[in-house]
mmJSON file of the N, C-alpha and C atoms, coordinates in Angstrom:
{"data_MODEL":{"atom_site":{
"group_PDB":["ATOM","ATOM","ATOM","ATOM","ATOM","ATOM","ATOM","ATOM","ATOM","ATOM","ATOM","ATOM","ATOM","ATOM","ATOM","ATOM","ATOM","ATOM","ATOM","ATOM","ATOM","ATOM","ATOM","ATOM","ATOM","ATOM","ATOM","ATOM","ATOM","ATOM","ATOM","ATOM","ATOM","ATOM","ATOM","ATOM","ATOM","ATOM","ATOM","ATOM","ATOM","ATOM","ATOM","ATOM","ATOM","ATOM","ATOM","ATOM","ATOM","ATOM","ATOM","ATOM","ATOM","ATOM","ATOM","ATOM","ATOM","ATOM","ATOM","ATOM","ATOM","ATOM","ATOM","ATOM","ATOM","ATOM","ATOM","ATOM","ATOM","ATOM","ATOM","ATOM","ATOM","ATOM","ATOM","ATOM","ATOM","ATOM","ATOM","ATOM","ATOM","ATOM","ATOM","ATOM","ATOM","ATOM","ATOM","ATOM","ATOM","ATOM","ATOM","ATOM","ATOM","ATOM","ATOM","ATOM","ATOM","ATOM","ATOM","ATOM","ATOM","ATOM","ATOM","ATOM","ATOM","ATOM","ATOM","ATOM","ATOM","ATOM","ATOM","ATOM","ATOM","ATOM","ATOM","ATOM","ATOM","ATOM","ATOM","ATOM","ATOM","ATOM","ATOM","ATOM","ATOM","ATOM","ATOM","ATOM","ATOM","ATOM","ATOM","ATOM","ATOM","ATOM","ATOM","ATOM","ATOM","ATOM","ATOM","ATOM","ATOM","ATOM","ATOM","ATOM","ATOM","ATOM","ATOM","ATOM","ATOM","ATOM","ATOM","ATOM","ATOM","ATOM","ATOM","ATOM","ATOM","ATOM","ATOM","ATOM","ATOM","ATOM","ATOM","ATOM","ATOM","ATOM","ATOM","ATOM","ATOM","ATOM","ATOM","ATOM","ATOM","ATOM","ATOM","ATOM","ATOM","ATOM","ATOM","ATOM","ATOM","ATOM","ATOM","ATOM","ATOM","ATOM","ATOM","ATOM","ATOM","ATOM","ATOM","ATOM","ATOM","ATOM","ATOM","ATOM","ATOM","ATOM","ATOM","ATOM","ATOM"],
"id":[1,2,3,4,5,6,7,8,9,10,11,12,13,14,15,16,17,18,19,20,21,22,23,24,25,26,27,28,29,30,31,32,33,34,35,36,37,38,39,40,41,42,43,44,45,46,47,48,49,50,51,52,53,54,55,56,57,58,59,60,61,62,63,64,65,66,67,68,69,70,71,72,73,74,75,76,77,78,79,80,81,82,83,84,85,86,87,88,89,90,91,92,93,94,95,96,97,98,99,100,101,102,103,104,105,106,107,108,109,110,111,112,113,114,115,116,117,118,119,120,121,122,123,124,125,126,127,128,129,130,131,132,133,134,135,136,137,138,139,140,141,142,143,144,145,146,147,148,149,150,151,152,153,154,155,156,157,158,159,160,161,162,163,164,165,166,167,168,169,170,171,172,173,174,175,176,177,178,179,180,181,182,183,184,185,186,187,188,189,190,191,192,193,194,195,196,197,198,199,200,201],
"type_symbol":["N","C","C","N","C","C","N","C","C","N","C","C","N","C","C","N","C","C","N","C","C","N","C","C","N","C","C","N","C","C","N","C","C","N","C","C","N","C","C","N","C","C","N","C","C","N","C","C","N","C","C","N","C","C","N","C","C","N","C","C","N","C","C","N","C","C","N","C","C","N","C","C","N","C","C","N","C","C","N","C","C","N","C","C","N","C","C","N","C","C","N","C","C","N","C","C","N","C","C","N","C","C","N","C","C","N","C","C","N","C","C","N","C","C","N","C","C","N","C","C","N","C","C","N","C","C","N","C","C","N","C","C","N","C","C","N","C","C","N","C","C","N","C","C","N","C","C","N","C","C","N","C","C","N","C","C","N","C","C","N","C","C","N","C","C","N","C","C","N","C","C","N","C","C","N","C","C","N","C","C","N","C","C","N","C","C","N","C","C","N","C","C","N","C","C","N","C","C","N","C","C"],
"label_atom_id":["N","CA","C","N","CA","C","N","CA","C","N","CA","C","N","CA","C","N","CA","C","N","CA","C","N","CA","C","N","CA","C","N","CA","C","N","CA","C","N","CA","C","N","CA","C","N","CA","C","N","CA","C","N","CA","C","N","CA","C","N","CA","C","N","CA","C","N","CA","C","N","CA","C","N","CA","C","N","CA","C","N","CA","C","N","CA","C","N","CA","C","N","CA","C","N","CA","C","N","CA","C","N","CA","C","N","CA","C","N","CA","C","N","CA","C","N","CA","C","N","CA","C","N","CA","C","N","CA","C","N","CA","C","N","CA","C","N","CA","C","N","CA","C","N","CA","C","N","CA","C","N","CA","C","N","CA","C","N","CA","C","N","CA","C","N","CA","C","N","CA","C","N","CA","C","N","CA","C","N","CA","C","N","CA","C","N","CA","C","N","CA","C","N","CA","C","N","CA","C","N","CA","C","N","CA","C","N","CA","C","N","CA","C","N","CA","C","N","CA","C","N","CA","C","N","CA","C","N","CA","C","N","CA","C"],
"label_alt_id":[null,null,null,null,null,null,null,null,null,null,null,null,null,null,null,null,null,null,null,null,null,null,null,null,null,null,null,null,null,null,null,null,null,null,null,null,null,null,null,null,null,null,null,null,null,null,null,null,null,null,null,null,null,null,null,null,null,null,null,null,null,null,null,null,null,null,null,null,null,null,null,null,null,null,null,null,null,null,null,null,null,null,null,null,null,null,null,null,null,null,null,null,null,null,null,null,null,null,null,null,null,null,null,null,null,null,null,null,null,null,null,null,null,null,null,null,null,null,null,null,null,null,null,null,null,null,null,null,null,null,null,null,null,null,null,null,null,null,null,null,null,null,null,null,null,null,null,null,null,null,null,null,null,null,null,null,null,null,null,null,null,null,null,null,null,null,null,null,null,null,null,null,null,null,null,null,null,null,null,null,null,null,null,null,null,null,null,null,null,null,null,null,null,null,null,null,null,null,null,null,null],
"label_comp_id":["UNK","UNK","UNK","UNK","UNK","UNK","UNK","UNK","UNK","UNK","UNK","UNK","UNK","UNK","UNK","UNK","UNK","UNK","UNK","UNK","UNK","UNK","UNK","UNK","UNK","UNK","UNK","UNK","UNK","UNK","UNK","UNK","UNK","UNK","UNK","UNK","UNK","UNK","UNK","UNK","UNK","UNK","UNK","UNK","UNK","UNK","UNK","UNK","UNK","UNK","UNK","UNK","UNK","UNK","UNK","UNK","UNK","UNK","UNK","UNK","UNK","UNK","UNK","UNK","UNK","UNK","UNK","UNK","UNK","UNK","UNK","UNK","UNK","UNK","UNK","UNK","UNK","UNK","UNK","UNK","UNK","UNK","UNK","UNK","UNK","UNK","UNK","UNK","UNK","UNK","UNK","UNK","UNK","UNK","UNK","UNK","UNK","UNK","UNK","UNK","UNK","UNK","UNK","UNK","UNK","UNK","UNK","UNK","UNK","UNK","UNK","UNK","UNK","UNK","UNK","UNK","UNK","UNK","UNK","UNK","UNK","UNK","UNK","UNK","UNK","UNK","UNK","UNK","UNK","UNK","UNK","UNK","UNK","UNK","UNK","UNK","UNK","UNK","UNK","UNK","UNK","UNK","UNK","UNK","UNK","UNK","UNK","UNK","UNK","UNK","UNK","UNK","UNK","UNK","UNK","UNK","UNK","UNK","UNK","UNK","UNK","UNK","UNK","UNK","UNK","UNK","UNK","UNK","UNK","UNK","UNK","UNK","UNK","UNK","UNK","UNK","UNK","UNK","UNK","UNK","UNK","UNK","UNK","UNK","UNK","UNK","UNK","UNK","UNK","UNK","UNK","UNK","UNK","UNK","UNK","UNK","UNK","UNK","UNK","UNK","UNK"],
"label_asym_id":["A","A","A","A","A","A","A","A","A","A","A","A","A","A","A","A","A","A","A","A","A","A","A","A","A","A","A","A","A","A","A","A","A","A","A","A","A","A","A","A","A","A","A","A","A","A","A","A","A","A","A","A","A","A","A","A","A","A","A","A","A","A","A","A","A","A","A","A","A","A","A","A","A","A","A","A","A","A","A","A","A","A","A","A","A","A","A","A","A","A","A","A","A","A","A","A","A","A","A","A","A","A","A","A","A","A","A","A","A","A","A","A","A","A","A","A","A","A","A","A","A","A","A","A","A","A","A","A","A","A","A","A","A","A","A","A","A","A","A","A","A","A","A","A","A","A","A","A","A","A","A","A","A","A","A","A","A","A","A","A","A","A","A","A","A","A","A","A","A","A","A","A","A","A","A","A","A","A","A","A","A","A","A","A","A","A","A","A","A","A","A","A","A","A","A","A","A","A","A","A","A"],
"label_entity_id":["1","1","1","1","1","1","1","1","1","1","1","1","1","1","1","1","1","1","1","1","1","1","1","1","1","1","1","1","1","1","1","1","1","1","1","1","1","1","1","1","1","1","1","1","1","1","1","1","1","1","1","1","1","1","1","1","1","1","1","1","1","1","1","1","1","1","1","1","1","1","1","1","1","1","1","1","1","1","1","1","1","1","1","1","1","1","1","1","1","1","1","1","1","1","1","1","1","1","1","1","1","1","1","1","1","1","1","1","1","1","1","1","1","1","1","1","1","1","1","1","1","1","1","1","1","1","1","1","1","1","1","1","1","1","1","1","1","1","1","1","1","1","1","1","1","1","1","1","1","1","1","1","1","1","1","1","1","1","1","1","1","1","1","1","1","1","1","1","1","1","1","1","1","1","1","1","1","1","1","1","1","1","1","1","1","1","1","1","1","1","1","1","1","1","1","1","1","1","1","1","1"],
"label_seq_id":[1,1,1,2,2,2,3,3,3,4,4,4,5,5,5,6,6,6,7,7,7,8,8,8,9,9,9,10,10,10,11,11,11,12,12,12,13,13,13,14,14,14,15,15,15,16,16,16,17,17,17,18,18,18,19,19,19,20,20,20,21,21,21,22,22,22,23,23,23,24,24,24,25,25,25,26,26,26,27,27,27,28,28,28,29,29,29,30,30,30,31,31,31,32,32,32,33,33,33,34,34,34,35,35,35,36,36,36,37,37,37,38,38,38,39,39,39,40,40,40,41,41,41,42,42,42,43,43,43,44,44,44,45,45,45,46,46,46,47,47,47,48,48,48,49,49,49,50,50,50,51,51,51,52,52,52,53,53,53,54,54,54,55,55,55,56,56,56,57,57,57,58,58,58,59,59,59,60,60,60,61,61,61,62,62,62,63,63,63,64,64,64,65,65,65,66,66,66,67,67,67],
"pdbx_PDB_ins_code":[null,null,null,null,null,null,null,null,null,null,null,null,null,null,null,null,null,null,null,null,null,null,null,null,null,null,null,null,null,null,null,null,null,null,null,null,null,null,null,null,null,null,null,null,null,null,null,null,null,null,null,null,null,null,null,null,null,null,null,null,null,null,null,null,null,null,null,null,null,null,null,null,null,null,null,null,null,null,null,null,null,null,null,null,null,null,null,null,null,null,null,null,null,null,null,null,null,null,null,null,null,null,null,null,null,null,null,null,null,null,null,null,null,null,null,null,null,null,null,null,null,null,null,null,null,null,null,null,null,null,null,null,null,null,null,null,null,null,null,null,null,null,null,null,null,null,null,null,null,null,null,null,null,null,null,null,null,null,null,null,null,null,null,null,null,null,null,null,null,null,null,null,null,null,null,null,null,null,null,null,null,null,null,null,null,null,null,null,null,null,null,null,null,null,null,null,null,null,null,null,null],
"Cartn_x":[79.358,79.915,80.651,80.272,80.994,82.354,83.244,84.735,85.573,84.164,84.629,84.521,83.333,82.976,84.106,84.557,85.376,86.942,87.4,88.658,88.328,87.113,87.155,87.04,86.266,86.808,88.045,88.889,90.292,90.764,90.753,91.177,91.054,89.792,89.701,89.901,90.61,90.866,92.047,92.639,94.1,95.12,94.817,95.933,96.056,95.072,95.256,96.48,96.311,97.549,98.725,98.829,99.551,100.565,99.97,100.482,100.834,100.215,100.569,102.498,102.158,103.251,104.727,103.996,105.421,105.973,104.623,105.295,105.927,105.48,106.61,108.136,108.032,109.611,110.384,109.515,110.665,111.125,109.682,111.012,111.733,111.476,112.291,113.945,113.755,115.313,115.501,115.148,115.598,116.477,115.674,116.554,117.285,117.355,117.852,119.251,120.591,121.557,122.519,123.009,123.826,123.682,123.106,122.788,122.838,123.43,123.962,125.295,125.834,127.102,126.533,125.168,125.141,124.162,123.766,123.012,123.899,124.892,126.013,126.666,127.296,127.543,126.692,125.422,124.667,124.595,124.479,124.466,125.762,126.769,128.069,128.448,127.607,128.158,128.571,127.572,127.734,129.411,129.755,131.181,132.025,132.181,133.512,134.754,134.242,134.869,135.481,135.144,135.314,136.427,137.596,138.812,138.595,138.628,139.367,137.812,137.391,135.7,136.009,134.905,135.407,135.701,136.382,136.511,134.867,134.464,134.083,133.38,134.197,134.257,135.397,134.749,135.724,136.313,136.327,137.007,138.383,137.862,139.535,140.279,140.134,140.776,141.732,140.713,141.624,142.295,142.104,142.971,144.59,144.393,145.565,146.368,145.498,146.897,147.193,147.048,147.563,148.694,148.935,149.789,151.282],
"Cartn_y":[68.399,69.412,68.727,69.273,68.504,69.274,67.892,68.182,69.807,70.23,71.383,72.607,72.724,73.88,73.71,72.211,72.447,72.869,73.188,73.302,74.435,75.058,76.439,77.207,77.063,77.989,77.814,76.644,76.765,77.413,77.994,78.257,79.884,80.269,81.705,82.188,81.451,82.443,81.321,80.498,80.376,80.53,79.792,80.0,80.871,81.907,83.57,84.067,83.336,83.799,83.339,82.165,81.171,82.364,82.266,82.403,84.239,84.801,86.393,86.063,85.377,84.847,84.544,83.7,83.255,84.166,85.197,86.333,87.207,87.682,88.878,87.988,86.75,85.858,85.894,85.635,85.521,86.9,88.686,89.636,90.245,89.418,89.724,88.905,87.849,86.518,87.463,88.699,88.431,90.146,90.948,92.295,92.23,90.79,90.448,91.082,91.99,92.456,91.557,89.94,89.465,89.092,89.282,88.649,90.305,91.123,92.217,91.69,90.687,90.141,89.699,88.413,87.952,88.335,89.597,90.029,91.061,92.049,92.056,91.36,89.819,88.806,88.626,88.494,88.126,89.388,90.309,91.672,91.709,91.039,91.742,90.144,88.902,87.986,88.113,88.985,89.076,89.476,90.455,91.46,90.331,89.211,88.209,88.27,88.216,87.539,88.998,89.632,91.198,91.234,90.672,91.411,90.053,88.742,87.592,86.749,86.497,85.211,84.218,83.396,82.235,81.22,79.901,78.734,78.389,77.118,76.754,75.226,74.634,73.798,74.125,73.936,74.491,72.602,71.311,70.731,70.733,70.706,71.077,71.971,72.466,73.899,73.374,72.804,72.217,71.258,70.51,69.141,69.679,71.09,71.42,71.958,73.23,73.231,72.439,71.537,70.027,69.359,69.826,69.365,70.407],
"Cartn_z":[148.97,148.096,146.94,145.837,144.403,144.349,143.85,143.651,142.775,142.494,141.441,141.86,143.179,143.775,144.759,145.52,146.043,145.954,144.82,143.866,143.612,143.233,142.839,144.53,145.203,146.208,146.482,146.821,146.994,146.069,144.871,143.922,143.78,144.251,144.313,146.274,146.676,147.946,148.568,148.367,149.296,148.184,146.81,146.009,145.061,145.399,144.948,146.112,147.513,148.235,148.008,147.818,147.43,145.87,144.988,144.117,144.309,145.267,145.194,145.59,146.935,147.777,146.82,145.821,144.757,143.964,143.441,142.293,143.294,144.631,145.6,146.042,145.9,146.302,145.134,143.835,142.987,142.437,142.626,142.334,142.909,145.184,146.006,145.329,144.992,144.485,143.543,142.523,141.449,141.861,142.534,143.204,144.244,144.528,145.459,145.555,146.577,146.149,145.48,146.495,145.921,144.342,143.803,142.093,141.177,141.584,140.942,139.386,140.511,139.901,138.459,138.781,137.693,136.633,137.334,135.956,135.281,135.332,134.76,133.987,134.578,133.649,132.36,132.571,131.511,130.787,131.165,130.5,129.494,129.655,129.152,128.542,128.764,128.231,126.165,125.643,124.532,123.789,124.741,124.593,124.819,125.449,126.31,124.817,123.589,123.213,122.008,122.261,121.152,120.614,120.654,120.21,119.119,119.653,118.779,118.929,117.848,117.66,118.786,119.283,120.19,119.667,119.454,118.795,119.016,117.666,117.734,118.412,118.443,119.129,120.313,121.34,122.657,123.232,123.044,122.76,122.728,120.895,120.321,120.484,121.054,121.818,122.996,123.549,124.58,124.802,123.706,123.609,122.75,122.172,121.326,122.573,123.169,124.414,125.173,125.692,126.275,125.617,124.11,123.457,123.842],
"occupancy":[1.0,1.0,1.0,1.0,1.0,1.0,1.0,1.0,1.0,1.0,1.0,1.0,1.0,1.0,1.0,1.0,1.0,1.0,1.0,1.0,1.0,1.0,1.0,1.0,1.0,1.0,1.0,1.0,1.0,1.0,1.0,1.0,1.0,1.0,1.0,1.0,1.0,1.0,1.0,1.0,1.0,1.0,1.0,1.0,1.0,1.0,1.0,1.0,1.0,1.0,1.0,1.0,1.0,1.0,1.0,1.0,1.0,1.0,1.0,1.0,1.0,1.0,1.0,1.0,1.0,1.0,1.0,1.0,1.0,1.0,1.0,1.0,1.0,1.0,1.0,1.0,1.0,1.0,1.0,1.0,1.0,1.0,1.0,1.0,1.0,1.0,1.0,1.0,1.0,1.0,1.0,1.0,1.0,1.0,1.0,1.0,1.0,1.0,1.0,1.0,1.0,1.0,1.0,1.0,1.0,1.0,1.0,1.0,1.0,1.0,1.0,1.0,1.0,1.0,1.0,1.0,1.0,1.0,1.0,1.0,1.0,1.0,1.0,1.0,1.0,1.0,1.0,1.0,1.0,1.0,1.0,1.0,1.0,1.0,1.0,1.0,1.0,1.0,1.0,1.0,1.0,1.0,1.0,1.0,1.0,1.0,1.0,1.0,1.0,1.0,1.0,1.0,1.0,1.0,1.0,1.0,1.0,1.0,1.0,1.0,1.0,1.0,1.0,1.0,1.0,1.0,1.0,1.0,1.0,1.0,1.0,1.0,1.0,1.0,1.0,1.0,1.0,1.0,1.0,1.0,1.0,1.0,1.0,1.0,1.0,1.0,1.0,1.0,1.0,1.0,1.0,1.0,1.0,1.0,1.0,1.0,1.0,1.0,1.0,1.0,1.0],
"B_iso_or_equiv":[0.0,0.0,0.0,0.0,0.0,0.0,0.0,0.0,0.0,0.0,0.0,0.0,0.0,0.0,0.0,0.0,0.0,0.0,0.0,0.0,0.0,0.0,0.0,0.0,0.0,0.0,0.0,0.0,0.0,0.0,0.0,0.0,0.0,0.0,0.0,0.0,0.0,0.0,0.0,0.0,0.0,0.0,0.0,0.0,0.0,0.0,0.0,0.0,0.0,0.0,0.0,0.0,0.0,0.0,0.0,0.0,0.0,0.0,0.0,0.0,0.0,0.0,0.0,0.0,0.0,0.0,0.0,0.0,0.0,0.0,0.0,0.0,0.0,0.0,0.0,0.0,0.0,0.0,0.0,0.0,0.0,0.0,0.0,0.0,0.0,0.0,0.0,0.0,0.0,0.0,0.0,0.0,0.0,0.0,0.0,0.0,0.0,0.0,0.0,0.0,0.0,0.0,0.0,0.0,0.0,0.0,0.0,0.0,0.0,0.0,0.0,0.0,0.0,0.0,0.0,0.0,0.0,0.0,0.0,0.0,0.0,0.0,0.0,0.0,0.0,0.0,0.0,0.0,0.0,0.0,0.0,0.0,0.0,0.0,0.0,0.0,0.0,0.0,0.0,0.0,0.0,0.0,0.0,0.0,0.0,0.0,0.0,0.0,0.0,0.0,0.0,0.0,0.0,0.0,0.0,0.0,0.0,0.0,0.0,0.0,0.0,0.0,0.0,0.0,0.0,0.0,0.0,0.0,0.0,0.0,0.0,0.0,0.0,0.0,0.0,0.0,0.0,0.0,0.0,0.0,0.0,0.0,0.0,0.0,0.0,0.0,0.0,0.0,0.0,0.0,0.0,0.0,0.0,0.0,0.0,0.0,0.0,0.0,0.0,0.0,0.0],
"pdbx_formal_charge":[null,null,null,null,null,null,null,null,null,null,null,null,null,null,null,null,null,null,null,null,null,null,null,null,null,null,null,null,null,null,null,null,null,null,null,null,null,null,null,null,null,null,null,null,null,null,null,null,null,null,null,null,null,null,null,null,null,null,null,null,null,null,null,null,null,null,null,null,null,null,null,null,null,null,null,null,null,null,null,null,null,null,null,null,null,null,null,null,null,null,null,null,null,null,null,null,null,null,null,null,null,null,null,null,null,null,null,null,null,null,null,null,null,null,null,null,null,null,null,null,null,null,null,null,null,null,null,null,null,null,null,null,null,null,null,null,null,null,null,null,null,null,null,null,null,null,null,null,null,null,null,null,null,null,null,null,null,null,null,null,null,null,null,null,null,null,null,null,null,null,null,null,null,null,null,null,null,null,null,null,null,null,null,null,null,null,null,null,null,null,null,null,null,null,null,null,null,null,null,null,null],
"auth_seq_id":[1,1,1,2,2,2,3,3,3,4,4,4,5,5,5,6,6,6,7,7,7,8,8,8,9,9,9,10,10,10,11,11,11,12,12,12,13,13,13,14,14,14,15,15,15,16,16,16,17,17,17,18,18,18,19,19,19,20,20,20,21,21,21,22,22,22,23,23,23,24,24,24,25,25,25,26,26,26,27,27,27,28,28,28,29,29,29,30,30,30,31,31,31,32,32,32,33,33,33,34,34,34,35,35,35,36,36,36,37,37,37,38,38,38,39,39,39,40,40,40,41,41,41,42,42,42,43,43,43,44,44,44,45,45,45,46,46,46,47,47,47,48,48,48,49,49,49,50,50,50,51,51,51,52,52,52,53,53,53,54,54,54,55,55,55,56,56,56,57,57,57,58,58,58,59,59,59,60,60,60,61,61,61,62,62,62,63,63,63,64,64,64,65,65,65,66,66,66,67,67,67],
"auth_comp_id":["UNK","UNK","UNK","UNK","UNK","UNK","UNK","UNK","UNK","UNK","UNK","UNK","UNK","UNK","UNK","UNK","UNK","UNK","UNK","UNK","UNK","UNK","UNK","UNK","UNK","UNK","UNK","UNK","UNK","UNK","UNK","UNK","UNK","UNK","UNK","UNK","UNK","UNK","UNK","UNK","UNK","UNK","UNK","UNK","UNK","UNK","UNK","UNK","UNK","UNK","UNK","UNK","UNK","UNK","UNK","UNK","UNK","UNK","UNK","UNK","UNK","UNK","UNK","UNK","UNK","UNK","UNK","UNK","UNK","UNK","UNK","UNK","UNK","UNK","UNK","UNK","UNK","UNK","UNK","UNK","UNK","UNK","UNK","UNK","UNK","UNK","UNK","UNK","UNK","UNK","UNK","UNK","UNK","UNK","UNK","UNK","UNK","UNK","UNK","UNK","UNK","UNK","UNK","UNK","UNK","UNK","UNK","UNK","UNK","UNK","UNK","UNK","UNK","UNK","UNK","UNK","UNK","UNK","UNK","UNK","UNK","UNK","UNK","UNK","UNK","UNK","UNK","UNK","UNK","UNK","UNK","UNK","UNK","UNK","UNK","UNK","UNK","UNK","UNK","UNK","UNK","UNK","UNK","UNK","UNK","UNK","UNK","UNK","UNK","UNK","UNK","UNK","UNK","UNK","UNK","UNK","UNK","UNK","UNK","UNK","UNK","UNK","UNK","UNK","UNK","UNK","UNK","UNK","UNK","UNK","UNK","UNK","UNK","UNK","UNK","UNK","UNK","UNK","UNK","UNK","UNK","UNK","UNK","UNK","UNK","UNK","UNK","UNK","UNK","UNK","UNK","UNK","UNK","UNK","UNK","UNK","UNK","UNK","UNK","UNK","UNK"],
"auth_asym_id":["A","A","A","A","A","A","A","A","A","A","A","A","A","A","A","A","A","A","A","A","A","A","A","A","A","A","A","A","A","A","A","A","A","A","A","A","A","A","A","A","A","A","A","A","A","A","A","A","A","A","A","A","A","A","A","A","A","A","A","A","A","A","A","A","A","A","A","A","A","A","A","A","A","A","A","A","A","A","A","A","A","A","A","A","A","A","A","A","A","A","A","A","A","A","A","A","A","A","A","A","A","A","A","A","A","A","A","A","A","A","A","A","A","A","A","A","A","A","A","A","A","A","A","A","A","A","A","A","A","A","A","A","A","A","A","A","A","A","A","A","A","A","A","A","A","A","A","A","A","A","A","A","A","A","A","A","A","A","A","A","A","A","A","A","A","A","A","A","A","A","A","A","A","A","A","A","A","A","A","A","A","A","A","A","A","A","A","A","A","A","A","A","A","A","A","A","A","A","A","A","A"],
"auth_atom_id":["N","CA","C","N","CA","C","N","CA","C","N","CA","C","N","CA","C","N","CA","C","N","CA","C","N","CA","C","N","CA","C","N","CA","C","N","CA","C","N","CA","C","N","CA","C","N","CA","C","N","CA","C","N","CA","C","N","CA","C","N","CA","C","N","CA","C","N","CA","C","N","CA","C","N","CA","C","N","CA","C","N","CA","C","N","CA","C","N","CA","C","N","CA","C","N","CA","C","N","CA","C","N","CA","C","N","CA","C","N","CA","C","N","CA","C","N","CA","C","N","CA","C","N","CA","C","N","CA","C","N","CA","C","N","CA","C","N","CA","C","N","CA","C","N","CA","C","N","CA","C","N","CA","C","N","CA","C","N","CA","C","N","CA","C","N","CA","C","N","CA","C","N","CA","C","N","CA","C","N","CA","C","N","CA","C","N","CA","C","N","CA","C","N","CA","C","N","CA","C","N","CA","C","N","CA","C","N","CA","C","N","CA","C","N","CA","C","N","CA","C","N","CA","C","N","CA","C","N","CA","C","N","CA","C"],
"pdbx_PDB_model_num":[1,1,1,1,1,1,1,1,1,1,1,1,1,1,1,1,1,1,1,1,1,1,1,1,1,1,1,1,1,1,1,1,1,1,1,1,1,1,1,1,1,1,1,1,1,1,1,1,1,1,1,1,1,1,1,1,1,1,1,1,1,1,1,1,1,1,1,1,1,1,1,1,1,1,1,1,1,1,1,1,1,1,1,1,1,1,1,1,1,1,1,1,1,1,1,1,1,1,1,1,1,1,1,1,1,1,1,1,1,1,1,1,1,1,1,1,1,1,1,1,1,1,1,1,1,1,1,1,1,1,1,1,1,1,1,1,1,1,1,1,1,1,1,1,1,1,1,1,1,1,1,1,1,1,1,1,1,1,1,1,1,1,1,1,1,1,1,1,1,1,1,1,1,1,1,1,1,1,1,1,1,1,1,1,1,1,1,1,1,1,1,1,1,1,1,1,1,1,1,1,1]
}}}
């Protein structure tokens, strides 16, 4: 059997399972409950800073309150 027929049947019948397997895990990880938290976070990361801009360099920021 040539290397190509043998790659294509593997190809059309274990890692069609293979890969069904990975897309149902990663949008079981992604509804997963505990990660409620951080898609919120990311949802609301835009707002963090609403009242006052963020420094730009976050650094010097912190080397001034140290002073």
């Amino acid at each position: 059997m040539e290397t190509y027929s043998l790659l294509r049947g593997f190809a059309d019948s274990w890692m069609l399972v293979v890969m069904t397997l990975f897309f149902v895990g990663v949008v079981f990880w992604a509804w997963r409950p505990r990660s409620r938290k951080h898609h919120e976070d990311a949802a609301n990361a835009i707002f963090r800073h609403e009242t006052k801009p963020a420094d730009d360099d976050p650094e010097s920021s912190s080397e001034e309150a140290r002073k």
